[in-house]
Legacy VTK file of the C-alpha trace (Angstrom):
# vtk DataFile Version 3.0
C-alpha trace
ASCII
DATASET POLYDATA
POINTS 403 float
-22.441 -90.050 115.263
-24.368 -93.055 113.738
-27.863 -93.071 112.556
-28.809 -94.954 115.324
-26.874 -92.480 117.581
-28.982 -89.783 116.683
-32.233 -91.700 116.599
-31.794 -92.350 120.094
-30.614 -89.215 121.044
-33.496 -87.247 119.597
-35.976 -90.230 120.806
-34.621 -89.748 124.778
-34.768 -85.779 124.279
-38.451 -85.987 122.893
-39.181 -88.604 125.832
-37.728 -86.071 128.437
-39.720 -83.033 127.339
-43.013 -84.882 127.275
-42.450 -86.665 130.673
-43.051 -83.182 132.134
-46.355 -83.857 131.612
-46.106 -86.525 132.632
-48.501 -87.949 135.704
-46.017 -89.602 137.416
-42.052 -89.298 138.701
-40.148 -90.747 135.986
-36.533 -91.221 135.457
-35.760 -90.350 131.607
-32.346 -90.809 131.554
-32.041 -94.270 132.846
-34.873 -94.995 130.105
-32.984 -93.487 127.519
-29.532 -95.548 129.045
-32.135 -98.919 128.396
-32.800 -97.636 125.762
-29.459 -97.278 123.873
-28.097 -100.835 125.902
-30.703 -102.366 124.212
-30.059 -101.492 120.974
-26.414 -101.753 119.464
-24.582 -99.325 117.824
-24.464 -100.485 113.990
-24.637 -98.388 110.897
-27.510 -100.245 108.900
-30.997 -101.767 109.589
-31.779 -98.660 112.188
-35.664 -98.737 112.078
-37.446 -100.486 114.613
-38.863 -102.861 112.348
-35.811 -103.553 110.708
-34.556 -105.316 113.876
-35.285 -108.587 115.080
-37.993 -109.399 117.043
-36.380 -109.283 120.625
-35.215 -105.906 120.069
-38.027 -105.061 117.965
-40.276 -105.868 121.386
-38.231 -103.373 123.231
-39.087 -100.757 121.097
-42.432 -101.298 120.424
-43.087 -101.439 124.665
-41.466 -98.153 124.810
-43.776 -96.560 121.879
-46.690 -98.265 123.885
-45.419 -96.009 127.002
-45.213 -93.030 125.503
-48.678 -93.396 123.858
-49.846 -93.976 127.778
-48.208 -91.015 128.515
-49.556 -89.046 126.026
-53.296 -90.547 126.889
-52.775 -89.406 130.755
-52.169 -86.182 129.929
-54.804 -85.850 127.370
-57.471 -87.386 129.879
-56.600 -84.506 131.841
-54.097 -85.700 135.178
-52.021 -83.463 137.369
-48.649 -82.903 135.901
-45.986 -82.783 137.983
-44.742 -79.254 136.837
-44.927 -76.518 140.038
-47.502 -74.099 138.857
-50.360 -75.474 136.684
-51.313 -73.876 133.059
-54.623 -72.095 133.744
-56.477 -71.456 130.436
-57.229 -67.486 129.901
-59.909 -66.713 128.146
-59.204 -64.496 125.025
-59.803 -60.554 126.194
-61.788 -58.341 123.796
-60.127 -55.942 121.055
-60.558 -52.562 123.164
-61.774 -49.937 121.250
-59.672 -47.339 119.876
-58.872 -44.479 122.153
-57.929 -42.216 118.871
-59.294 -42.467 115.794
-57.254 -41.400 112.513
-58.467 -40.239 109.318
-56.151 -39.481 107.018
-55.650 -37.211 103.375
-58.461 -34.695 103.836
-58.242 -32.322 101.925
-58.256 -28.363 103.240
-57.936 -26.460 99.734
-59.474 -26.796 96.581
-56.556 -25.311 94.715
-53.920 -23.826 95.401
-51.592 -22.314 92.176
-48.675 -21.132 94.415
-47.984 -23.906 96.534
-50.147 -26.855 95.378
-53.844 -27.896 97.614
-52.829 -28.744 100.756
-53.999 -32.304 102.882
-54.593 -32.601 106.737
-54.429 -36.020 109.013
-57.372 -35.910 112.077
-56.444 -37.498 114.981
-59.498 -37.143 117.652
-60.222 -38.961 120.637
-62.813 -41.970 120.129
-64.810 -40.786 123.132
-67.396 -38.080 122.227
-66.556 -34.473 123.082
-66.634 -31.224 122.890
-62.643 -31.552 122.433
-60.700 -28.508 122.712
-58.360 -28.432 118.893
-54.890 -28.456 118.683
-53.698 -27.363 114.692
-49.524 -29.141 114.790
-46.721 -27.947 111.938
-44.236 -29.876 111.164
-40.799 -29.160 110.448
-38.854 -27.722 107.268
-38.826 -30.666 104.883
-41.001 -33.349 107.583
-44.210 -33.886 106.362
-47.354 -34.521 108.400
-46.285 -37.852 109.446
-43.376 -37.003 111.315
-45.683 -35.852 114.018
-47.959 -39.058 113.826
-46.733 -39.786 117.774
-46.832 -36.216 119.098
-50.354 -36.163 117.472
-51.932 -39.161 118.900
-50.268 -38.784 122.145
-51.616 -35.338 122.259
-55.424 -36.477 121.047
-55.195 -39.275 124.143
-55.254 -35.990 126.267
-58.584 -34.920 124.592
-58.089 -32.976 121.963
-59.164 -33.160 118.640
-55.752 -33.084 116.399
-55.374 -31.459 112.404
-51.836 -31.890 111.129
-51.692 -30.005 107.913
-49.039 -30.707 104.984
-47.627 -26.945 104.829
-45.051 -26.477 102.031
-41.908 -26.421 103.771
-39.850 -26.401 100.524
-40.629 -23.797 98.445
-38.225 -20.785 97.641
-37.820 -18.485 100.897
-38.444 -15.230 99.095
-41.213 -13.052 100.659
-43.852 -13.850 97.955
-43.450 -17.703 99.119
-43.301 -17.265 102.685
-46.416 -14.485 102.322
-48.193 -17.459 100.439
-46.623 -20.667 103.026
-48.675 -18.454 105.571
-51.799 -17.510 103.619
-51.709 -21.721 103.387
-51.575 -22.344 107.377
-54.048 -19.759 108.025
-56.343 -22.167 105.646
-55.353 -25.328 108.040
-56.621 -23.379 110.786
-59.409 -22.109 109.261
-60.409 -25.783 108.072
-59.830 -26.727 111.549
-61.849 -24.419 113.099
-65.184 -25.112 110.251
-64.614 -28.596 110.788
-63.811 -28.888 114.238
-67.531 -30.457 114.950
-67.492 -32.992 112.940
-64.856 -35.129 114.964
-65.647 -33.953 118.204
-64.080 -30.807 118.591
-64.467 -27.243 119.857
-63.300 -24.144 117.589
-63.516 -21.794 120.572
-60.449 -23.317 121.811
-58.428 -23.210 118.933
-54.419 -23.812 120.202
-51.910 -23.743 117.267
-48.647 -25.915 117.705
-44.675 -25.684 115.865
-41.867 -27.457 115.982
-38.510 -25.278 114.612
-39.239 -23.711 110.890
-43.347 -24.689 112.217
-42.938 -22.751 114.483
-42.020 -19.569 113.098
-44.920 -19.904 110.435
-47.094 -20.617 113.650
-46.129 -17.849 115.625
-46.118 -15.676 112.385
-49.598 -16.661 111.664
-50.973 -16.442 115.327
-49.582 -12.835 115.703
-50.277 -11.157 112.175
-53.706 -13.590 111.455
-53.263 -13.488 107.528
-56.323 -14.307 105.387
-56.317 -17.764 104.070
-55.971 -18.537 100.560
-58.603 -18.410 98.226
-59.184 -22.195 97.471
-59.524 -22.453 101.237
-62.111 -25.118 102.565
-62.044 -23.486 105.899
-63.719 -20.291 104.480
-62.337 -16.955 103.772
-61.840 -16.026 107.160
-59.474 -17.118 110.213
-61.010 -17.265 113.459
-60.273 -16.785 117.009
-56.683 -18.471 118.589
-56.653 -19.497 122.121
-53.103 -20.379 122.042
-50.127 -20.584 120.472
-47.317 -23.642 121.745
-44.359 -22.852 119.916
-40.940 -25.663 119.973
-37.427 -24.851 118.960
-38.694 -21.060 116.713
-35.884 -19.515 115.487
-36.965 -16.332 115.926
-33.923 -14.482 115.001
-32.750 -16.999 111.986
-29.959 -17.028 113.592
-29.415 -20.646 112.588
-28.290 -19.890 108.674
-30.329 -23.210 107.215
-31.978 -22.257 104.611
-29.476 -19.603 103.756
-30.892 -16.838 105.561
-27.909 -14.425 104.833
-28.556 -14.149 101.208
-32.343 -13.829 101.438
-32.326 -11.168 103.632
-29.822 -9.259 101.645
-31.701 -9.780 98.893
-35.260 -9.086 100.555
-34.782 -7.580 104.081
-38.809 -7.548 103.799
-38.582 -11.525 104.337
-37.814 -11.097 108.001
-41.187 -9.499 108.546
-42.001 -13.046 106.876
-40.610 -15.605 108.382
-40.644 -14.643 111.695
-43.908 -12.921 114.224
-41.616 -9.451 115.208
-43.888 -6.907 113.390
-46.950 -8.275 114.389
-46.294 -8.670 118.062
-48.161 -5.890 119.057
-51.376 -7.220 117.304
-52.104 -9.345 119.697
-51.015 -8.523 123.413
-53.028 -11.083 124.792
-52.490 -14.527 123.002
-51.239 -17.207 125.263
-47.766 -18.245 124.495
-46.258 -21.935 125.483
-42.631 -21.860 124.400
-40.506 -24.750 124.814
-37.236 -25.440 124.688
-34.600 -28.621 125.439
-32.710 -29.265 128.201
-29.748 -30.354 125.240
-30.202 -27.628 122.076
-26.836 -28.628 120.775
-23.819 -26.848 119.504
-25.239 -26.781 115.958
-27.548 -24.342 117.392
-25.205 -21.822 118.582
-23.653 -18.816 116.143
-20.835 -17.035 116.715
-21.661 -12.686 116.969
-18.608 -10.840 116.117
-19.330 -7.140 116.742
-23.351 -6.812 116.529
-22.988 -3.240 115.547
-21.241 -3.417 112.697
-22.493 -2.816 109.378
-21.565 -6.041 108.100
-22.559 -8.203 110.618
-25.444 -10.886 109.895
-27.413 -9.360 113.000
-28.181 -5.988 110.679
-30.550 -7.225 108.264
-32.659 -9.489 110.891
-32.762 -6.536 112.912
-32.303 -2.939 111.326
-34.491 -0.809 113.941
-31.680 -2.257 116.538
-34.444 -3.078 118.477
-33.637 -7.179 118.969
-29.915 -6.657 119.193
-30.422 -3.810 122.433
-32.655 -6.613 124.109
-30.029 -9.340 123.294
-27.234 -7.035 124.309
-29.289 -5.549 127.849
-29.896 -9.884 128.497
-25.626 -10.367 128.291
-26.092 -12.873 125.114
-23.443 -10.931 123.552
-20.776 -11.296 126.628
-19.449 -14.369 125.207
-19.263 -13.838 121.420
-21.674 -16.425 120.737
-25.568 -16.541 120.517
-26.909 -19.663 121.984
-29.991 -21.227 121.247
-31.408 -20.949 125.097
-30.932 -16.966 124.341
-32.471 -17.079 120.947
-35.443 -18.556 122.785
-35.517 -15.900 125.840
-35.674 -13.341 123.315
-38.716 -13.941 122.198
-39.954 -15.042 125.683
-38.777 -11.468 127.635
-40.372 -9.296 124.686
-43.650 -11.057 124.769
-43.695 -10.981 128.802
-42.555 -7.082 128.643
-45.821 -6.626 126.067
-47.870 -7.819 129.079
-48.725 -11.620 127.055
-49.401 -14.858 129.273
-46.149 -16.255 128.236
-44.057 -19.264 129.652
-40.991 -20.762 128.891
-40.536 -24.693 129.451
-37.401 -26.957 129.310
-38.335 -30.149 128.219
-35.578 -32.355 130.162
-33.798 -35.535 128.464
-34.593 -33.976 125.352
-32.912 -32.714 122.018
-34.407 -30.142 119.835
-35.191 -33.015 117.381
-35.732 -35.716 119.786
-38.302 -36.039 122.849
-36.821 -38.673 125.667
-37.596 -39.533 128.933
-39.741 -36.371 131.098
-39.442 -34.300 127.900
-42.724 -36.159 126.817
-44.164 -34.593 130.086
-43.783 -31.530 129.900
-44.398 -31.377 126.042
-48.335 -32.869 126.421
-48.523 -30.425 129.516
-47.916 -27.699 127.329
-51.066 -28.084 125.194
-52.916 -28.542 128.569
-51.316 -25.745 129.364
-52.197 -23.746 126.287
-55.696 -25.070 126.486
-57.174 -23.806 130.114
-59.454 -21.599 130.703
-57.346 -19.347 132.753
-55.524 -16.188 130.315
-52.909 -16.485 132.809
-49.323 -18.713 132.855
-47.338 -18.561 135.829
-44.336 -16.710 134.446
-40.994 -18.303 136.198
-37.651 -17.055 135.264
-36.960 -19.644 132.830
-33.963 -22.146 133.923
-31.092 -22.649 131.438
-30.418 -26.300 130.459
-28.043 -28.131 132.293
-24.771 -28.333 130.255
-25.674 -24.789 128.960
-22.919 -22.041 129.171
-23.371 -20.029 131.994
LINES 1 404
403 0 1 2 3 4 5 6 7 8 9 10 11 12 13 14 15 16 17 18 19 20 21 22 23 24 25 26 27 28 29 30 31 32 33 34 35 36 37 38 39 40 41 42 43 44 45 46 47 48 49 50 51 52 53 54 55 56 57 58 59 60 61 62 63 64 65 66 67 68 69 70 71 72 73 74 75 76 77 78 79 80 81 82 83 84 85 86 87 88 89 90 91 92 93 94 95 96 97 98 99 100 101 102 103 104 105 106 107 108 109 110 111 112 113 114 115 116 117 118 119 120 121 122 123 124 125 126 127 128 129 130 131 132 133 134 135 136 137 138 139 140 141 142 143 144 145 146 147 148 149 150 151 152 153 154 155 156 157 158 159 160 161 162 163 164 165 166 167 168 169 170 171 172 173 174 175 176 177 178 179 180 181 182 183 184 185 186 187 188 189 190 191 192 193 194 195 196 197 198 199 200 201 202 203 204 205 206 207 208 209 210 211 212 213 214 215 216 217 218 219 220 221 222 223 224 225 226 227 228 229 230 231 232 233 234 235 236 237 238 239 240 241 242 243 244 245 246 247 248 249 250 251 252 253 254 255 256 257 258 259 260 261 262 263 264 265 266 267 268 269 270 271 272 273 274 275 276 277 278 279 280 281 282 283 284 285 286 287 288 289 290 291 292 293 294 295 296 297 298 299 300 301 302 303 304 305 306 307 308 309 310 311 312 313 314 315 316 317 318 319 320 321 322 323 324 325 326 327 328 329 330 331 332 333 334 335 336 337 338 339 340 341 342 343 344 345 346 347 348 349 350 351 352 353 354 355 356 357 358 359 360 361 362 363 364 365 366 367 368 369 370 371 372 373 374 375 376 377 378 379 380 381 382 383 384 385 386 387 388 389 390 391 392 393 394 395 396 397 398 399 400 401 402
């Protein structure tokens, strides 16, 4: 294509998209046809006022159109485009409905496990807020709950997400002192609560997987926090505990609970809230689990009874393998993570606690989806009421689940 070509070309597309706004019907492309008959198609002296004066004319009465045009629509006339731009003006910044503050610290020191940090997420409107305390996972960090935490603050409740050391050695000494260090986070929680809006009197304490043992294991045997502790030297009162994805009978061998437990059977008592059920018969207890656990999840049994088996050190009174065994998890040869969870759920309703047992639906144990989101914030709800009772359903296995 020449120069000229593609001077005219872009000249009758420019001329087309401002005749929309134009105030009157035109017909661009027989201007743009004039246009290009008008002018021949050479290679050299291209620019209007390189031409000679007839053609020169022709352009210069088509700039003097387009200036007309663009003098109409500046002077305000009706263009001819179906539904008119209406001018909107600018709507206000709305105020935050949760405000974040961020690195607070919640121990002085700490020479085990290093001083531990917090995130606040509390709703902007004034309270009293109800407070939710949320663990991460093994190896997360606070921030991988920064959306469960603000989506559970924009339900009123005044939010502490604590950096818990999820990565130091599992022997009994560290897990004793990973506990001593969330029973500081609530503590802090609780001193604190006030000052962004909260209420320690409702005090619900929140999971997810290895979280959730240390949350349940905390809840249930109420260690004292450590000594650097901001919060005080005391832990106070828990409404509730809201417990994801526990794996209450480490079934799942990540870290390597085999070899840890050999080493220190003790570590059970640990890691997980067994021996301390009975301290606390009435603590309100959300578990959750999802509607798609995954294979990963599952472990195969062998023969339970046998001396050898990985079931003996977890469970040397026999105690968790009769209830497993009286439930049918052992018909199949494998322990599923739906049955890992009903364990738990069955002893605590047997012990006479307020206990349910939610399936969060279009949801994997590491991924909320769809309704799972639901049921998840109605959990804390849930946990939060006033009422010391939870309807207790029979709890439905996932769909896909074996039978």
């Amino acid at each position: 294509m020449s120069e000229l070509d593609l001077f005219e070309t872009r000249f009758a597309r420019a001329y087309r998209r401002y005749l929309d706004e134009a105030p009157t019907e035109v017909d661009a492309a027989a201007v743009a046809r004039a246009a290009s008959a008008a002018l021949p198609r050479v290679r050299s002296r291209v620019w209007p006022w390189a031409l000679e004066s007839s053609r020169a004319l022709v352009w210069l009465a088509l700039l003097a159109l387009l200036l007309t045009i663009f003098m109409a629509v500046g002077a305000g006339s009706r263009p001819t485009r179906p539904f008119p731009i209406v001018a909107v003006p600018p709507s206000p910044t709305p105020a935050p409905g949760v405000v974040v503050t961020t690195n607070v610290a919640y121990e002085s020191v700490n020479p085990v496990l290093g001083p531990g940090v917090l995130d606040v997420y509390a709703p902007a409107e004034p309270g009293p807020w109800p407070v939710a305390v949320m663990l991460h996972g093994l190896r997360d960090g606070r921030r991988s709950l920064e959306l469960s935490a603000r989506r559970v603050a924009d339900r009123g409740f005044v939010v502490f997400v604590p950096t818990w050391d999820a990565d130091t050695p599992t022997t009994e000494d560290s897990l004793l002192a990973t506990n001593a260090q969330v029973a500081c986070a609530i503590a802090f929680a609780q001193r604190r609560a006030a000052t962004y809006g909260g209420d320690p009197a409702t005090t619900v304490v929140y999971g997810w997987a290895a979280g959730a043992n240390v949350a349940a294991t905390v809840a249930f045997a109420r260690p004292a926090p450590t000594a650097g502790c901001l919060g005080g030297a005391t832990l106070g009162p828990i409404h509730a505990l809201v417990a994801w994805a526990g794996g209450w009978a480490l079934s799942v061998n990540n870290p390597d609970w085999d070899a840890i437990l050999a080493a220190e059977p003790a570590a059970m008592d640990a890691a997980t809230p067994w021996a301390h059920l009975a301290e606390q018969p009435n603590l309100k207890v959300v578990m959750l689990v999802s509607e798609t656990p995954g294979l990963g999840l599952e472990r195969e049994v062998g023969d339970p009874w046998a001396a050898d088996s990985w079931l003996a050190p977890r469970d040397p009174s026999g105690d968790l393998r009769r209830r497993l065994e009286a439930s049918g998890a052992f018909a199949d040869g494998i322990l599923d993570w739906l049955e890992v969870q009903q364990l738990l759920f069955t002893a605590l309703q047997d012990q006479g606690n307020p206990v349910s047992l939610d399936v969060l639906p279009d949801s994997t144990e590491e991924s909320l989806q769809g309704g799972g989101w639901d049921v998840f914030l109605a959990a804390f709800e849930k946990a939060a009421s006033g009422s010391g009772s939870i309807a207790r359903p029979e709890p439905v296995r996932p769909a896909g689940e074996r039978p």
